[in-house]
C-alpha positions as CSV (number, residue, x, y, z in Angstrom):
1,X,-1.4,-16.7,20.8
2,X,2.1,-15.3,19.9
3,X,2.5,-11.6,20.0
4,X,4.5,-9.1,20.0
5,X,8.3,-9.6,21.3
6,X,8.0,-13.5,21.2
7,X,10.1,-15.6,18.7
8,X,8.8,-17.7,16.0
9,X,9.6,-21.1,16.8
10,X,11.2,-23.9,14.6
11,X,9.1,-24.5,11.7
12,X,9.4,-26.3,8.2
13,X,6.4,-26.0,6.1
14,X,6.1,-26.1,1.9
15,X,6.4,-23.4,0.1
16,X,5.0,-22.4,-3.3
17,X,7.2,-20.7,-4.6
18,X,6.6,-17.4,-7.0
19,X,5.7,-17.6,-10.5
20,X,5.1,-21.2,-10.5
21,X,1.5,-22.9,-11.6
22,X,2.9,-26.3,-11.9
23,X,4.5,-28.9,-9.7
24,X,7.5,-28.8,-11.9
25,X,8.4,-26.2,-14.9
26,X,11.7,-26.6,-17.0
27,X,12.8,-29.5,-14.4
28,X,12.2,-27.1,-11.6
29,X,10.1,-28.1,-8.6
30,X,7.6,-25.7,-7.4
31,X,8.3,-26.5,-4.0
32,X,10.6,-25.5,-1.7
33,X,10.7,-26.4,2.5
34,X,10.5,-23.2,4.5
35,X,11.9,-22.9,8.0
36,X,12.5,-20.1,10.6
37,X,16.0,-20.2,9.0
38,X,15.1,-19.6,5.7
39,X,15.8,-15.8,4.3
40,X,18.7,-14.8,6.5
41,X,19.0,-10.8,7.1
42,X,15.0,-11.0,5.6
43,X,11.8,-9.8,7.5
44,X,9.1,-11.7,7.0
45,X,5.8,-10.2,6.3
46,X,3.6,-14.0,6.9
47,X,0.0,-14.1,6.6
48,X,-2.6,-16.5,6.7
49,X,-6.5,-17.3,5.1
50,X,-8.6,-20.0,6.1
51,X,-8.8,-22.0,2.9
52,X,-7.9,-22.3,-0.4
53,X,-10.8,-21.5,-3.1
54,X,-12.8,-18.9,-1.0
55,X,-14.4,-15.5,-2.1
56,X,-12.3,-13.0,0.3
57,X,-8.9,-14.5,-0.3
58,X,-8.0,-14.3,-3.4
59,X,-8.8,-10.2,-2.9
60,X,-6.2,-10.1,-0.4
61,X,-3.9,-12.2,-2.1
62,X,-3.7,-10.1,-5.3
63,X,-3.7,-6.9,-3.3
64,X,-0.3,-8.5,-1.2
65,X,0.7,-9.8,-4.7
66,X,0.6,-6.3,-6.2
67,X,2.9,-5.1,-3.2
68,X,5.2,-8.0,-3.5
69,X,7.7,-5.4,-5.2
70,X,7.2,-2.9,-2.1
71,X,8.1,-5.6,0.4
72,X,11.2,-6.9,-1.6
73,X,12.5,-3.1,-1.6
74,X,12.0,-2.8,2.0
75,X,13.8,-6.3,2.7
76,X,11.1,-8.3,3.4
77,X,9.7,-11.9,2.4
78,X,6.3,-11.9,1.6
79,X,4.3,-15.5,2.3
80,X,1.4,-16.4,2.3
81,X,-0.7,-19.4,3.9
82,X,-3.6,-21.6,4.7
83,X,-3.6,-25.0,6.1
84,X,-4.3,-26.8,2.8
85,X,-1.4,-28.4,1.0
86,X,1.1,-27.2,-1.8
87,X,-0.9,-29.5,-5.0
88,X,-4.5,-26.8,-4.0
89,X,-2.5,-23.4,-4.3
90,X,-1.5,-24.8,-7.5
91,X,-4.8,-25.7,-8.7
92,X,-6.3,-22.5,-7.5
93,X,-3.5,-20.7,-8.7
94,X,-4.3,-22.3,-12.7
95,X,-8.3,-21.7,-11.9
96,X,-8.4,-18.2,-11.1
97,X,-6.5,-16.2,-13.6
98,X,-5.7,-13.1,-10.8
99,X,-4.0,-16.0,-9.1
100,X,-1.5,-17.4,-11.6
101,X,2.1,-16.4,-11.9
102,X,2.3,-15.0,-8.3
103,X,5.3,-13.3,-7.7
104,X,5.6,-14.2,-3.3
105,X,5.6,-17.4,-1.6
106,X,2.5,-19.2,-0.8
107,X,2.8,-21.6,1.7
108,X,1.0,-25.2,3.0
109,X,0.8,-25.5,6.7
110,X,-1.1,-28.8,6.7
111,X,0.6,-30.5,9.8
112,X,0.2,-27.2,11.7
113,X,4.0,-26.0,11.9
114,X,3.2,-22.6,12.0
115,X,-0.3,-22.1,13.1
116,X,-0.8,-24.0,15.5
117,X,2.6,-22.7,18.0
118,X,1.2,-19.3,16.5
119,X,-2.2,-20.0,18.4
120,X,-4.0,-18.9,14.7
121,X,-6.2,-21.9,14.6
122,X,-9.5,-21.3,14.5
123,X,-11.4,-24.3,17.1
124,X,-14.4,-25.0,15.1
125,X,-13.3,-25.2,11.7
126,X,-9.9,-26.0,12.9
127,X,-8.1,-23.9,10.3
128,X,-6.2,-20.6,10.0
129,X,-7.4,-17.6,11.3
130,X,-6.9,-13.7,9.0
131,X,-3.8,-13.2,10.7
132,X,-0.8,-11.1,9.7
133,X,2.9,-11.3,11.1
134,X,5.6,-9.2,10.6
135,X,8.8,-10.8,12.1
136,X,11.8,-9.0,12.2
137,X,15.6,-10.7,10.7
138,X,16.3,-12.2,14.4
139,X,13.4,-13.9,14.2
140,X,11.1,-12.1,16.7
141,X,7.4,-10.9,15.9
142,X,7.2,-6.7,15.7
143,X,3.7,-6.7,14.7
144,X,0.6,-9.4,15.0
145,X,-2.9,-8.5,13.4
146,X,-5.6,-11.3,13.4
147,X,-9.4,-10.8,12.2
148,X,-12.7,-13.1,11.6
149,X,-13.2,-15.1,9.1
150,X,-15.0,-13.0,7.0
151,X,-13.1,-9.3,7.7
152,X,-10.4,-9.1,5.2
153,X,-7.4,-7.0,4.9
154,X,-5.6,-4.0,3.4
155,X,-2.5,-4.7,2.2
156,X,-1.6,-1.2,1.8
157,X,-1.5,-1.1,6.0
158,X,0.5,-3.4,6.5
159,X,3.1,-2.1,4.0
160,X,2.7,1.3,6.7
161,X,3.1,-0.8,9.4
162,X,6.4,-2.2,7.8
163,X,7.5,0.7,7.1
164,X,7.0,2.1,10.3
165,X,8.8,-0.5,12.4
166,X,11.8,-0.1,10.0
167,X,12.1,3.9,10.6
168,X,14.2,4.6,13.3
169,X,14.9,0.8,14.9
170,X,12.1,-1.1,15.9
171,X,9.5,1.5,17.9
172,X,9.1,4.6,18.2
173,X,7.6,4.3,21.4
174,X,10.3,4.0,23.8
175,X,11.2,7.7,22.8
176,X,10.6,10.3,25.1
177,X,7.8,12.5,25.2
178,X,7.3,15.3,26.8
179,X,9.4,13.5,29.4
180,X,8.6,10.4,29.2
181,X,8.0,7.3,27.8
182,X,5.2,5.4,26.8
């Protein structure tokens, strides 16, 4: 698994992008490709549920969604994914009211772009794992957080987590303390 220090690798997955609930709205396509590349100067806050149309996801999802604002002020992109394609976070988006109009990226990881050089897929079931990323503008991963299946997430820590890699630099924990450093 990737951790902490290690760059995120070339990628191109499709993203959903925010607001929309159908393939195309005033001309407009929904979709948009995504790549390491993508939201120069940006961190990106990326995290990833197991499958579309599940009970603990949507939770997480509207609790990110409700930060979205937070993240933006702070820099950051927030996206998030599963391995099933763009055409099912559009449906689930339409079916479950909390869903629709989003306002950050979902993304579709179906060949495995991102979570499979992540190390995020689960063997069994062979899809995503709860995992959180946050990678820094040059690319590089500052914080990894990956759970079960059925152990969510609070949104509201890794906004603190954010946060705290963006006081002072990167980490605190090169600083000296009490002469010296941890």
């Amino acid at each position: 698994m990737k951790t902490i220090g290690d760059k995120l690798e070339a990628f191109r997955v499709t993203g959903v992008k925010p607001g929309f609930n159908q393939h195309e709205e005033n001309g407009v396509s929904a979709f948009e490709d995504i790549t390491e590349s993508s939201f120069p100067g940006k961190w990106k806050v990326i995290y990833f549920y197991p499958k579309d149309f599940t009970q603990v996801c949507p939770t997480e999802i509207i609790g990110f969604n409700a930060l979205a604002d937070e993240f933006e002020a702070r820099g950051a992109v927030l996206m998030g994914g599963s391995t099933d394609n763009e055409y099912v976070k559009l449906a689930w988006r339409r079916d479950s009211p909390e869903l629709g109009k989003l306002n950050h990226y979902q993304f579709s990881d179906t060949a495995g772009a991102l979570v499979d050089p992540l190390g995020i897929r689960e063997k069994s079931e062979g899809v995503a794992l709860r995992a959180t990323f946050i990678v820094d503008p040059d690319n590089i991963i500052q914080h990894v957080s990956v759970n079960n299946f059925n152990v969510g997430r609070s949104p509201e820590e890794t906004l603190r987590v954010l946060d705290a890699l963006l006081t002072d630099g990167l980490c605190a924990c090169n600083r000296p303390i009490g002469g010296s450093t941890l």
